[in-house]
C-alpha beads as a LAMMPS data file, in Angstrom:
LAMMPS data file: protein, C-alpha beads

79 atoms
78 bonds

1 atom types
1 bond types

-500.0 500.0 xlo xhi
-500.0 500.0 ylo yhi
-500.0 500.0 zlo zhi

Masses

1 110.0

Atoms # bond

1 1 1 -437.080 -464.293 -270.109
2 1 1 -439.406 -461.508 -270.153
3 1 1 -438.765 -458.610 -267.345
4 1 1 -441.815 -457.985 -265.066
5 1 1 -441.581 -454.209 -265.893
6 1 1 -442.342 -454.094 -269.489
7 1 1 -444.155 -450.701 -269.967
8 1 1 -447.988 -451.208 -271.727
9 1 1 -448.205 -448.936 -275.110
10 1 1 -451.793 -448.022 -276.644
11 1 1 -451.632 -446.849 -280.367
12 1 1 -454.247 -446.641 -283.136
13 1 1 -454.214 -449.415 -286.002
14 1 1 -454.202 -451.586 -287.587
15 1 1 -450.626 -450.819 -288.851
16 1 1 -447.567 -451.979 -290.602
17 1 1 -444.677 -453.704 -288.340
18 1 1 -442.556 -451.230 -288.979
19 1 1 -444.503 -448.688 -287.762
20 1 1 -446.051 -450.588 -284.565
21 1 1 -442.051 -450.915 -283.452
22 1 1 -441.395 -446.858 -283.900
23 1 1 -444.426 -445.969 -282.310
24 1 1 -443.865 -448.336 -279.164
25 1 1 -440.523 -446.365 -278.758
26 1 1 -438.411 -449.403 -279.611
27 1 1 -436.531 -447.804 -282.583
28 1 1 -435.071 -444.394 -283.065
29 1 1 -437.880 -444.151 -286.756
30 1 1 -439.289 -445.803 -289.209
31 1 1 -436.209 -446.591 -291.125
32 1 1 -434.465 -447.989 -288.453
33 1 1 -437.574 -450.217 -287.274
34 1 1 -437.893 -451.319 -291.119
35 1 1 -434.182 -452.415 -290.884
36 1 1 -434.593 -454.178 -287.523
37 1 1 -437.397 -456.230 -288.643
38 1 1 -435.364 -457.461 -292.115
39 1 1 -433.003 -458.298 -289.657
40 1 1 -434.928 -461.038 -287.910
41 1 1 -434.419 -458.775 -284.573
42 1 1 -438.349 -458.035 -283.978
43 1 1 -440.996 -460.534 -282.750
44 1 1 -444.410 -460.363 -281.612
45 1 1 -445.716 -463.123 -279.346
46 1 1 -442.393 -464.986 -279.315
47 1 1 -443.153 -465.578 -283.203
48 1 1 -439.875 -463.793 -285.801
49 1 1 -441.653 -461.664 -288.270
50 1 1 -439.570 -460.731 -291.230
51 1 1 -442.277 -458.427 -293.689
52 1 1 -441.863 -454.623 -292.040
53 1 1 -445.125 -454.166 -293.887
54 1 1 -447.010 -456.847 -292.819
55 1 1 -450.379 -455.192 -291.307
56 1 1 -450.729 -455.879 -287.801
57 1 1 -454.276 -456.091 -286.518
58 1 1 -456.682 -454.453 -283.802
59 1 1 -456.092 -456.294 -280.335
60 1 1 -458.107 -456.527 -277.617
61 1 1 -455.353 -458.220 -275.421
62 1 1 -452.150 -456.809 -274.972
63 1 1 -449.156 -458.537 -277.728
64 1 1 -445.852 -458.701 -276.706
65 1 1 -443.347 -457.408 -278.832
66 1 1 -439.613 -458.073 -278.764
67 1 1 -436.900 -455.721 -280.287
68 1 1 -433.134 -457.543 -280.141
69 1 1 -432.990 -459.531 -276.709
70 1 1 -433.380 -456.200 -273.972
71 1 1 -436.495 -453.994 -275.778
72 1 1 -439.704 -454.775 -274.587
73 1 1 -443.229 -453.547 -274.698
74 1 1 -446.770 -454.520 -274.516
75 1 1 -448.438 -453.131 -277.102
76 1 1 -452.445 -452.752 -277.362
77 1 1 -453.682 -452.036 -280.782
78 1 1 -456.943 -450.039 -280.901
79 1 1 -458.880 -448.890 -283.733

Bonds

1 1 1 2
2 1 2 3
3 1 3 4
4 1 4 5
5 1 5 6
6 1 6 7
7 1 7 8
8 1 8 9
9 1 9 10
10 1 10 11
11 1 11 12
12 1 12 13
13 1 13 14
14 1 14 15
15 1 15 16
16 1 16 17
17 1 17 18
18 1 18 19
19 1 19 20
20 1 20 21
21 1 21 22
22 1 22 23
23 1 23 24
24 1 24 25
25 1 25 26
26 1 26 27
27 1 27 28
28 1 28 29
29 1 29 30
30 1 30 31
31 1 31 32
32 1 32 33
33 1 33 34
34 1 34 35
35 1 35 36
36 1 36 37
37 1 37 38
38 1 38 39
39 1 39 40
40 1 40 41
41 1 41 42
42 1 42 43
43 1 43 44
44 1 44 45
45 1 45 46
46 1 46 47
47 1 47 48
48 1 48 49
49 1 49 50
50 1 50 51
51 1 51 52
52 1 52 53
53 1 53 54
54 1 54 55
55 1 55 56
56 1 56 57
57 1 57 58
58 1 58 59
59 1 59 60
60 1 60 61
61 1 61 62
62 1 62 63
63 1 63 64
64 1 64 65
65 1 65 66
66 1 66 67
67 1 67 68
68 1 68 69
69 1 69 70
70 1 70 71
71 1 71 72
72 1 72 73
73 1 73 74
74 1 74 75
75 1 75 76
76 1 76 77
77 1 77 78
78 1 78 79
């Protein structure tokens, strides 16, 4: 389940995957958010992504993305 206390992130996008994980502050840098994602560890919306470059679009509603089974955030993607 998802904790009530995720913490709400606002960064400028759109972005790469990769990038969207570091700058949530769910991964240490970029490297180590690219290797999460080919791992299969990082979702957004419940749904596995597995391209650290895919471009993630602007988002008026807040997306939930998942790093391993304890990370959290709510991420709101704003041009």
């Amino acid at each position: 389940g998802v904790p009530d206390d995720v913490p709400e992130v606002t960064v400028q996008g759109p972005l790469p995957l990769f990038r969207l994980v570091s700058k949530a502050g769910l991964s240490q840098s970029n490297n180590e958010a690219r290797r999460l994602v080919d791992q299969g560890a990082v979702s957004l919306d419940g749904e596995k992504l597995s391209d650290p470059t895919r471009e993630i679009p602007l988002s008026d509603e807040p997306i939930l993305l998942k790093v391993g089974k304890r990370r959290f955030a709510r991420v709101r993607i704003e041009g």
